[in-house]
VEXGULO-11126 format. One record per atom (N, C-alpha, C, O): atom name; x, y, z. Coordinates in Angstrom, 1 decimal. Layout:
% VEXGULO-11126
["CA",[X,Y,Z]]
...
//
This chain:
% VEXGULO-11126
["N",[86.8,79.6,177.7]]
["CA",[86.6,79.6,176.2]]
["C",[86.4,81.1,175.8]]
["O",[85.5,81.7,176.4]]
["N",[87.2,81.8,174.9]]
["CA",[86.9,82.7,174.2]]
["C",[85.8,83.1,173.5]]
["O",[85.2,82.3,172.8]]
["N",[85.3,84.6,173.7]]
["CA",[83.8,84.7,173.6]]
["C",[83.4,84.5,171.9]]
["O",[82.2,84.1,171.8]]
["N",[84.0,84.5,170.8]]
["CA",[84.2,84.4,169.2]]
["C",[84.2,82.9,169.2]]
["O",[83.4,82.6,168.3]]
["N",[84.7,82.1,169.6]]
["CA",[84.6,80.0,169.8]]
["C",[83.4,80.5,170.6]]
["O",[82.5,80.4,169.8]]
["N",[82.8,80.9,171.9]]
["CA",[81.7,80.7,172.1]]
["C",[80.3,81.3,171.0]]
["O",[79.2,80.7,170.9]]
["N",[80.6,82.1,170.5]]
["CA",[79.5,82.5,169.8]]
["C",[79.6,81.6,168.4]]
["O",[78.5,81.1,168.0]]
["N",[80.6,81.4,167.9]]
["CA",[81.0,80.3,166.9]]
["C",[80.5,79.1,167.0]]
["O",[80.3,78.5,165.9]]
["N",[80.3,78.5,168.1]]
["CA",[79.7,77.3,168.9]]
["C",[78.0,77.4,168.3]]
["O",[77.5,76.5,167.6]]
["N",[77.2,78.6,168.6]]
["CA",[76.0,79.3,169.2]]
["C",[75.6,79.0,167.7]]
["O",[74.8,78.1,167.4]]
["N",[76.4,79.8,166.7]]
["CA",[76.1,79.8,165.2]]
["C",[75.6,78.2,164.9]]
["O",[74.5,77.8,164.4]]
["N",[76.8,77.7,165.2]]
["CA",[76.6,76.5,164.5]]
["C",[75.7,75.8,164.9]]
["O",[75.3,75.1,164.0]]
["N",[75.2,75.7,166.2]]
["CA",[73.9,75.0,166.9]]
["C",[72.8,75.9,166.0]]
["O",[71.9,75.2,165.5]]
["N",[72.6,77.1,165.8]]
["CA",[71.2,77.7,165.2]]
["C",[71.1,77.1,163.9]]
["O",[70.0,76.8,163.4]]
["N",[72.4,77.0,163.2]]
["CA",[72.6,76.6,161.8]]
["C",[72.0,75.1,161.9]]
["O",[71.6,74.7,160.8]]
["N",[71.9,74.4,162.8]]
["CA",[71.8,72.5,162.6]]
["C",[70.2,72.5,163.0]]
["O",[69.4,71.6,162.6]]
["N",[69.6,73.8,163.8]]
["CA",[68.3,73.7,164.2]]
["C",[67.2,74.4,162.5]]
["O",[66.2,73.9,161.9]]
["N",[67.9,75.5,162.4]]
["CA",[67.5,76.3,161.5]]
["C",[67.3,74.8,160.2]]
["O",[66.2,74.2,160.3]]
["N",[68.0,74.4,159.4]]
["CA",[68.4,73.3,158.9]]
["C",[67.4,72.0,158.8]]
["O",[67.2,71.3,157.8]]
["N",[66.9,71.7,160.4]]
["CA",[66.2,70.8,160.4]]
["C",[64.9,70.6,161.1]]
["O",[64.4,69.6,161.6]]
["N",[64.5,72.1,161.0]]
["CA",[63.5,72.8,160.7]]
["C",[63.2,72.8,162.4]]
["O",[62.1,72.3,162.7]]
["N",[63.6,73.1,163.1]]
["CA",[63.5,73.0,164.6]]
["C",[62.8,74.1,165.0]]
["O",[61.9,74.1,165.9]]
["N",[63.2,75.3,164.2]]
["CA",[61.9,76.5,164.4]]
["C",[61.0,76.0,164.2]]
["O",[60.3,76.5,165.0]]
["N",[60.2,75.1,163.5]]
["CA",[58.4,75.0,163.4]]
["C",[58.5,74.1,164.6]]
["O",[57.6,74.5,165.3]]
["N",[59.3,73.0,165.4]]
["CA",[59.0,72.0,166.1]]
["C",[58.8,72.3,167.4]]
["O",[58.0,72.0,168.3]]
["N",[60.2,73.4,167.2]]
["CA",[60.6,73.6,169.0]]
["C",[61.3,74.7,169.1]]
["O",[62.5,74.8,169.3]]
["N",[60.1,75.9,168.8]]
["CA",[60.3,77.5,168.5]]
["C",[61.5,77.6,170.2]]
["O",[62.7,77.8,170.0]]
["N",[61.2,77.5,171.2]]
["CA",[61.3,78.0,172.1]]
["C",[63.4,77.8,172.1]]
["O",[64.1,78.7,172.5]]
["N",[63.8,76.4,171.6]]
["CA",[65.0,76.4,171.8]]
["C",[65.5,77.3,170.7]]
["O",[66.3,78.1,171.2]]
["N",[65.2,77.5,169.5]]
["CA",[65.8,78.6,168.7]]
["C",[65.7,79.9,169.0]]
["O",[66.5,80.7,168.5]]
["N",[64.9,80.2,169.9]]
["CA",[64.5,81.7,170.2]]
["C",[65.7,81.3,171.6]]
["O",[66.4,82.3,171.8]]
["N",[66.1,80.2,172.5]]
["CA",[67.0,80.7,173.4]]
["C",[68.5,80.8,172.6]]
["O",[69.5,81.1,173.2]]
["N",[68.5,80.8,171.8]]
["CA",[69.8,80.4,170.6]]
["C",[70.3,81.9,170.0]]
["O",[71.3,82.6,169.9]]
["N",[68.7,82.2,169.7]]
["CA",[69.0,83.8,168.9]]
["C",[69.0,84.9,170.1]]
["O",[69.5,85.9,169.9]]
["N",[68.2,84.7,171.7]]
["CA",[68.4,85.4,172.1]]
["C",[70.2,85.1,173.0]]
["O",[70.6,86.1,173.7]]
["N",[70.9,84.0,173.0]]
["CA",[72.5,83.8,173.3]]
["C",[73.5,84.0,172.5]]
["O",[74.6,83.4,172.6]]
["N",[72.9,85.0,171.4]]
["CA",[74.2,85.6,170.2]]
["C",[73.5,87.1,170.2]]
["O",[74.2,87.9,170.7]]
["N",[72.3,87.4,169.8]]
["CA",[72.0,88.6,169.9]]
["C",[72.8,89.6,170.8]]
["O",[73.3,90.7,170.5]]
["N",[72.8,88.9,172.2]]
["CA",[73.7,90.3,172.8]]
["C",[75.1,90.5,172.4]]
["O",[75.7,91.4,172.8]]
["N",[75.6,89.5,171.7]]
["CA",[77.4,90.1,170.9]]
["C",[76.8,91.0,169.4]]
["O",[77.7,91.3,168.6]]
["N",[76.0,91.2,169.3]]
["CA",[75.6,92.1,167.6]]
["C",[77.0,92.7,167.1]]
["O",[77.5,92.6,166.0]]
["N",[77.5,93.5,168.2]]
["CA",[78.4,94.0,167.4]]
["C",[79.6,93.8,167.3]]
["O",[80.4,94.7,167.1]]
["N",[79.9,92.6,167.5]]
["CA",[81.1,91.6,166.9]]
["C",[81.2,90.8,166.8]]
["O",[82.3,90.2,166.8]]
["N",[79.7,90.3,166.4]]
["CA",[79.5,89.6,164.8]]
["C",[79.6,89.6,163.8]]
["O",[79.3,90.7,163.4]]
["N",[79.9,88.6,162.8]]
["CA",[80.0,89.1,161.6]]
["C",[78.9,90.1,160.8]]
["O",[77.8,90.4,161.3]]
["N",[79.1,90.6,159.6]]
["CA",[77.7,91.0,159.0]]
["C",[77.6,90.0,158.3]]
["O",[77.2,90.6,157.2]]
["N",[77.6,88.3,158.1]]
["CA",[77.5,87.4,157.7]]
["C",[76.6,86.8,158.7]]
["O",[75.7,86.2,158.2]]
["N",[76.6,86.9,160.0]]
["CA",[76.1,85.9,161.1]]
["C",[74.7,86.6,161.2]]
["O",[73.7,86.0,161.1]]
["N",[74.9,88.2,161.4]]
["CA",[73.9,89.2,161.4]]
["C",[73.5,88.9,160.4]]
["O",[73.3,89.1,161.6]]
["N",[73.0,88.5,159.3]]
["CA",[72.3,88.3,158.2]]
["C",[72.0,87.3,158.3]]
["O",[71.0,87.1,157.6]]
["N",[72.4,86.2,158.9]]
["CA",[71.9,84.9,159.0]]
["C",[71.2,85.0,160.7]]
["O",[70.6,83.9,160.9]]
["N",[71.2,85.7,161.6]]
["CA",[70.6,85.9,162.7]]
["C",[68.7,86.4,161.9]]
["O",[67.7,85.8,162.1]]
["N",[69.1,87.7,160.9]]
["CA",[67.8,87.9,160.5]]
["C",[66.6,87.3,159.8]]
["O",[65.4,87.4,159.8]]
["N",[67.7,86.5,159.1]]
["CA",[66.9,85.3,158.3]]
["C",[66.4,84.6,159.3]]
["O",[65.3,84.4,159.0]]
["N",[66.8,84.0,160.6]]
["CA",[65.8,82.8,160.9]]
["C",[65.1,83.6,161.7]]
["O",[64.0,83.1,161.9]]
["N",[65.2,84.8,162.4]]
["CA",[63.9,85.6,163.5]]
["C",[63.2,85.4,162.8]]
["O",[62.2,84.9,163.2]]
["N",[63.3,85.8,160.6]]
["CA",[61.5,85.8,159.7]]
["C",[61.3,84.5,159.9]]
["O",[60.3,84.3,160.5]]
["N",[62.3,83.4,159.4]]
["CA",[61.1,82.2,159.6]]
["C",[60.9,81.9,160.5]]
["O",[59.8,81.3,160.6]]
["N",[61.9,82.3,161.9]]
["CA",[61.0,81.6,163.7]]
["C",[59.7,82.5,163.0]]
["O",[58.9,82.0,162.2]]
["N",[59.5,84.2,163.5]]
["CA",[58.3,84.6,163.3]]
["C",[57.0,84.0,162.3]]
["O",[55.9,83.8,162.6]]
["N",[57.6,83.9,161.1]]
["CA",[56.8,83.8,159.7]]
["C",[56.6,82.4,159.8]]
["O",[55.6,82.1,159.2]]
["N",[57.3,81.2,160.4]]
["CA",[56.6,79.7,160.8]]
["C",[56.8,79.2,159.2]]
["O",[56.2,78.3,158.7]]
["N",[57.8,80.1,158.6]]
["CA",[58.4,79.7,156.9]]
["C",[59.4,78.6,157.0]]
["O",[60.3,78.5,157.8]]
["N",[59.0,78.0,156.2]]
["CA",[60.2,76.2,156.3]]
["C",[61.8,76.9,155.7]]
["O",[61.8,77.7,154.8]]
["N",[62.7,76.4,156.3]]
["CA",[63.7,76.4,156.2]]
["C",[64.4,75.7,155.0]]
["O",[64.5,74.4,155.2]]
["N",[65.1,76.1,153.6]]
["CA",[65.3,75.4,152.8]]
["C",[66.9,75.8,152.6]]
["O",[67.5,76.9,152.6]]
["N",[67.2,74.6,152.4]]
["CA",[68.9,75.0,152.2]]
["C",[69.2,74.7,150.1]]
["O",[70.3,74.9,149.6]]
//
């Protein structure tokens, strides 16, 4: 599998956790999520990178997730 479908994959698993609020439940699987995209930074989007930053504040800040 191509590393862009793999990171693509990664997104969309953070996106269903982030969403249903899995950072307050079960910090530990979001944090393995953001740290298995973090090391492509630089060829990710600056859409994904901005949505990578948003959920480190609410993992850190324990802020609810609202869509």
């Amino acid at each position: 599998m191509k590393l862009r479908k793999k990171l693509q994959l990664r997104m969309d698993e953070l996106q269903r956790c982030m969403e249903s609020n899995e950072h307050l439940t079960n910090p530990q699987t979001v944090i393995d999520i953001l740290e298995s995209v973090s090391f492509a930074w630089s060829v990710l989007s600056e859409e994904d990178r901005e949505y990578i930053q948003c959920a480190q504040t609410a993992l850190e800040e324990r802020l609810e997730w609202n869509v």
